[in-house]
C-alpha positions, -999 to 999 in steps of 0.1 A, spaced: 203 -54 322 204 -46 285 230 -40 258 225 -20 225 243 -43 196 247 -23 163 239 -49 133 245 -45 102 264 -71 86 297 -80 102 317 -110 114 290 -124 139 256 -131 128 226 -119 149 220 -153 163 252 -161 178 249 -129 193 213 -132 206 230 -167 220 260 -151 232 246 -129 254 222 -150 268 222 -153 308 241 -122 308 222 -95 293 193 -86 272 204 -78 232 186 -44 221 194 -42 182 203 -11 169 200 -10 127 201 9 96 164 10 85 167 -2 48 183 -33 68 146 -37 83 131 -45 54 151 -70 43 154 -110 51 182 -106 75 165 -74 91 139 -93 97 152 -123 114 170 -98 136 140 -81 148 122 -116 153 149 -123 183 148 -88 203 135 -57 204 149 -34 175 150 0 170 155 14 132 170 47 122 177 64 91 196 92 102 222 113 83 258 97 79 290 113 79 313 126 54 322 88 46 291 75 47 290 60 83 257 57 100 253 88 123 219 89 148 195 119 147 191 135 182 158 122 186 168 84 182 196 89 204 178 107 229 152 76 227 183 53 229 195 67 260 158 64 279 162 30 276 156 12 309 183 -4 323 208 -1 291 242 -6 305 264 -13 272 268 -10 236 288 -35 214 288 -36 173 309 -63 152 301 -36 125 326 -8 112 296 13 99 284 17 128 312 22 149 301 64 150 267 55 161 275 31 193 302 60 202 275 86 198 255 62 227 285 56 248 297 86 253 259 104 257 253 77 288 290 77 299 296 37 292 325 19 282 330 27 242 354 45 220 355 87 223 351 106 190 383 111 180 397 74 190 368 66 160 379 91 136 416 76 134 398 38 135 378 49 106 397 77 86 432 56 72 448 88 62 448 102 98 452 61 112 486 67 92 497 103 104 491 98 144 511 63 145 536 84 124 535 112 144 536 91 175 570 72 162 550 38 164 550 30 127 563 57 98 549 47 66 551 69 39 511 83 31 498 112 17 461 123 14 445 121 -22 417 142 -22 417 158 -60 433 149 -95 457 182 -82 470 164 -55 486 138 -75 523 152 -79 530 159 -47 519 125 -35 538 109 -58 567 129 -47 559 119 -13 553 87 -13 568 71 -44 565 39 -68 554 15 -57 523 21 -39 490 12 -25 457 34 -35 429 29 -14 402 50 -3 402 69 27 373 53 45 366 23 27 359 -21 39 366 -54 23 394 -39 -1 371 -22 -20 386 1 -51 423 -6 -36 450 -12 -56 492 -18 -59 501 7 -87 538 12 -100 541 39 -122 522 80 -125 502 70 -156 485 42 -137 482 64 -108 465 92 -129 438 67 -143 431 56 -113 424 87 -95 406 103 -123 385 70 -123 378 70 -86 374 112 -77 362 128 -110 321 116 -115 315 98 -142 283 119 -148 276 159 -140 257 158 -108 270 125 -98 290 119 -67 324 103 -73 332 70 -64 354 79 -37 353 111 -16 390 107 -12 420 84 -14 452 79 6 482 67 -13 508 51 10 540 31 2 537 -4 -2 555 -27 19 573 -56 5 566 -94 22 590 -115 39 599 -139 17 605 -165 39 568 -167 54 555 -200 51 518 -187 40 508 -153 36 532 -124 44 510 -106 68 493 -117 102 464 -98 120 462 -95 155 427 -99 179 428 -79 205 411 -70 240 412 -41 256 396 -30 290 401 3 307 432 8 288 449 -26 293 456 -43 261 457 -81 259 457 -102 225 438 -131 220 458 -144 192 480 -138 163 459 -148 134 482 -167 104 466 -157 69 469 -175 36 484 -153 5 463 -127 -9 443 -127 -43 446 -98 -64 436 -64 -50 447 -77 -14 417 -97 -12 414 -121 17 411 -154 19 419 -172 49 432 -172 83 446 -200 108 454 -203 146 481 -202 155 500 -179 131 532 -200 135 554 -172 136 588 -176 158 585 -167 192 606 -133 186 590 -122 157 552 -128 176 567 -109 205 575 -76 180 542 -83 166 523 -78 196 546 -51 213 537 -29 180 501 -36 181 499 -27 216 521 2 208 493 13 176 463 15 201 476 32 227 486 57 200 453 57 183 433 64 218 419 27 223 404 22 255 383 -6 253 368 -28 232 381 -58 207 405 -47 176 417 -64 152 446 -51 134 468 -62 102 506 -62 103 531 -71 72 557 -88 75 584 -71 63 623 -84 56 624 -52 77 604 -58 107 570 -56 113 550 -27 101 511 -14 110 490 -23 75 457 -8 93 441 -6 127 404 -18 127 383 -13 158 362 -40 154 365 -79 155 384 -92 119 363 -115 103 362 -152 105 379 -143 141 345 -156 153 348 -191 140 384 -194 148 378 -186 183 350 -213 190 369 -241 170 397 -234 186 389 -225 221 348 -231 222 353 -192 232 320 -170 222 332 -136 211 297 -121 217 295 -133 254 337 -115 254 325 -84 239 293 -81 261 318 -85 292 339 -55 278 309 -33 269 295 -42 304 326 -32 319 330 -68 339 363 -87 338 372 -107 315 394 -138 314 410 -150 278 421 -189 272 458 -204 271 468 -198 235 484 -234 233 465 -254 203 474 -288 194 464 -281 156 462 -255 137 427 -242 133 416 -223 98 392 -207 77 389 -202 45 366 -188 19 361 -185 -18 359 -154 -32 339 -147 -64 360 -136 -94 363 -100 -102 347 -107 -139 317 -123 -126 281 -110 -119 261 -135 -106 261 -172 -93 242 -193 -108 252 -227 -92 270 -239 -62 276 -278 -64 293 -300 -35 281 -278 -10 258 -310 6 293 -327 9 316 -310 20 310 -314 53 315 -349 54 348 -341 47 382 -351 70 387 -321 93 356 -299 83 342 -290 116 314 -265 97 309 -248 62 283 -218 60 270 -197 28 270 -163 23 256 -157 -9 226 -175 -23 225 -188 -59 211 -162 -83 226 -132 -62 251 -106 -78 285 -109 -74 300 -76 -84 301 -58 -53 320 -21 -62 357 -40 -69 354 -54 -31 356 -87 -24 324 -109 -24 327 -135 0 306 -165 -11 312 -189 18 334 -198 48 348 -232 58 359 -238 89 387 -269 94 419 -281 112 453 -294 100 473 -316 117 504 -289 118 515 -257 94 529 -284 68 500 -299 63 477 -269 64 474 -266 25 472 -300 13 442 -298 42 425 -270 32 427 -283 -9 415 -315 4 383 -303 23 372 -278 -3 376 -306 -38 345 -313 -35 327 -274 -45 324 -262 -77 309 -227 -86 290 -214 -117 292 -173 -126 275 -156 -152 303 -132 -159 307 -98 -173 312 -108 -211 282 -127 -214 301 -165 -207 294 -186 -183 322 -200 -165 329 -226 -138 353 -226 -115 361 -267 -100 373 -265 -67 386 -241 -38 399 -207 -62 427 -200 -33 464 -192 -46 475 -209 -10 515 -205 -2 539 -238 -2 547 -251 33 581 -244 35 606 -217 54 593 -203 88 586 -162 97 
């Protein structure tokens, strides 16, 4: 038995999912084909067969197969699911899925996973969530959005991953730069930066969270039956709602977790889900809970979390699901809390040139692993999106204590940038504008 995985990046790496599915089915990698000829692309092709395509994409940019590849997908012997941890790719595995009937997301279920402004009008429409939105597609459309939705507001593009090009803006002139910066191409014949934008009201924390004002919820679903893995706790944003952390459990009162999960359930249901693992982001609001954005793939780090916490493999879960075979989810009692947390290079900077304290922080109390994601000498400007440069992976002994943990683990790293001015700067320890342990949500 075989299962096509769609790699491209993502929150699991291609060996833990070669090792996740081992024993229960045989990994066939689907990938872009400038992704072959890399490192990574390689090392994925070194652990199972791999098929390359470079087919067209659509509107957004998402990887779409050409009729031949998918017609030499579906002759596969003995394929019986398709999985991806990757949101690119999510258009591609549906193509598969629904060509060979297998468990997978229909079209339309991954145009409103993908395409924010119509995420935002069916869980509107549906009375789940009613955010105020409105579709940016043209320097024109900029008064009657601002009518719409008014100040303030987040911009952010309609299709669009790791917060790139999104911004809170408060007043029309800001608004006009920004769209004329983001639709209008900086050269003739040059496409713009963004094909369109969505501008949506923003949604003001609960002050009284103890750490970040927003949790994110991991779900499962299998033949239409939604269960959560867990309510992930996140750390306070950097600028440009860039993220920096997350911890198990979320610490949330019992009530307030409840609502959480009744309108996550509610948000799928509307969007279409019927299988598969979602993760999706909910703020906190003095108001109630309200839908930030429904992803339909695993939220990053979520990996890491679940096998501290619960030596739970996601890739074995999500082969299950794809494979249409039951699944069974652990307790969600923890007697820490679990976290991750990662550095995130500095808007200003354009390379790393050194990473120092990397050999010892692992050695560290509570570190149970730290990994690398960029190597020294890479770039670091990455389209305004946030560029990851590690994770670490830990436990506190309770929510007060999470901080003072996570500051503890990381004081041994310091990072070097070359950065856009010509400087070189250092940055000594973990760059993380972490909440103070007090109140409860």
């Amino acid at each position: 038995m075989k299962v096509l995985v769609g790699y491209d990046g993502g929150s699991v790496g291609p060996m833990e999912i070669a090792a996740g599915l081992r024993g229960l089915a045989e990994p066939v990698f689907l990938v872009p084909a400038e992704l072959r000829q890399t490192r990574l692309g390689q090392m994925v092709a070194a652990l199972a067969e791999t098929v390359a395509f470079a087919g067209g994409t659509d509107p957004a940019g998402d990887a779409l197969l050409e009729p031949a590849k998918l017609d030499r997908l579906a002759g596969i012997e003995g394929l019986a699911g398709a999985l991806t941890f990757s949101e690119k790719l999510l258009p591609a595995l549906s193509q598969v899925t629904t060509r060979l009937g297998l468990p997978g997301h229909a079209a339309e279920t991954i145009r409103l996973l993908t395409d924010k402004y119509a995420q935002r009008r069916a869980l509107r429409d549906s009375g789940v969530d009613p955010v105020r939105c409105q579709l940016l597609d043209s320097p024109a459309a900029l008064d009657p959005a601002v009518e719409q939705v008014g100040f303030p507001a987040v911009l952010k593009p309609v299709r669009g991953r790791g917060s790139r090009n999104t911004y809170l803006v408060a007043d029309r002139g800001r608004l006009a730069e920004l769209v004329h910066q983001l639709l209008v191409p900086a050269q003739p014949g040059q496409p713009p930066a963004e094909q369109a934008l969505l501008l949506e009201e923003y949604l003001p924390g609960d002050p009284s969270c103890p750490q970040g004002d927003y949790v994110a919820v991991e779900s499962v679903v299998c033949d239409g039956v939604v269960e959560h893995l867990a309510v992930t706790g996140k750390f306070p944003q950097l600028s440009g709602f860039r993220e920096v952390g997350d911890f198990w459990p979320a610490g949330l009162a019992g009530p307030v977790s409840d609502r959480v999960e009744r309108l996550v359930s509610g948000a799928l249901g509307a969007l279409g889900v019927r299988t598969g693992i979602c993760h999706t982001e909910v703020k906190l609001t003095p108001a109630g809970p309200r839908i930030i954005e429904v992803n339909g793939r695993l939220g990053g780090e979520v990996s890491d979390l679940a096998r501290a916490a619960y030596g739970l493999d996601v890739s074995t879960l999500a082969a299950r699901i794809a494979l249409g075979l039951p699944v069974s989810l652990p307790a969600r009692e923890l007697p820490a809390v679990v976290y991750t947390a990662t550095a995130i290079a500095p808007l200003p900077a354009v390379r790393l040139r050194a990473v120092r304290g990397a050999d010892r922080i692992r050695q560290q109390p509570g570190v149970f692993s730290y990994r690398r994601y960029r190597e020294v000498g890479s770039t670091t400007r990455t389209a305004e999106a946030a560029c990851t440069l590690d994770v670490l992976t830990g436990q506190a002994r309770s929510h007060a204590e999470l901080t003072a943990a996570v500051r503890e683990a990381t004081s041994t790293l310091s990072y070097e940038f070359d950065m856009s001015d010509g400087t070189i700067a250092t940055f000594t320890g973990w760059q993380l504008t972490l909440g103070s342990p007090s109140g409860s949500c």
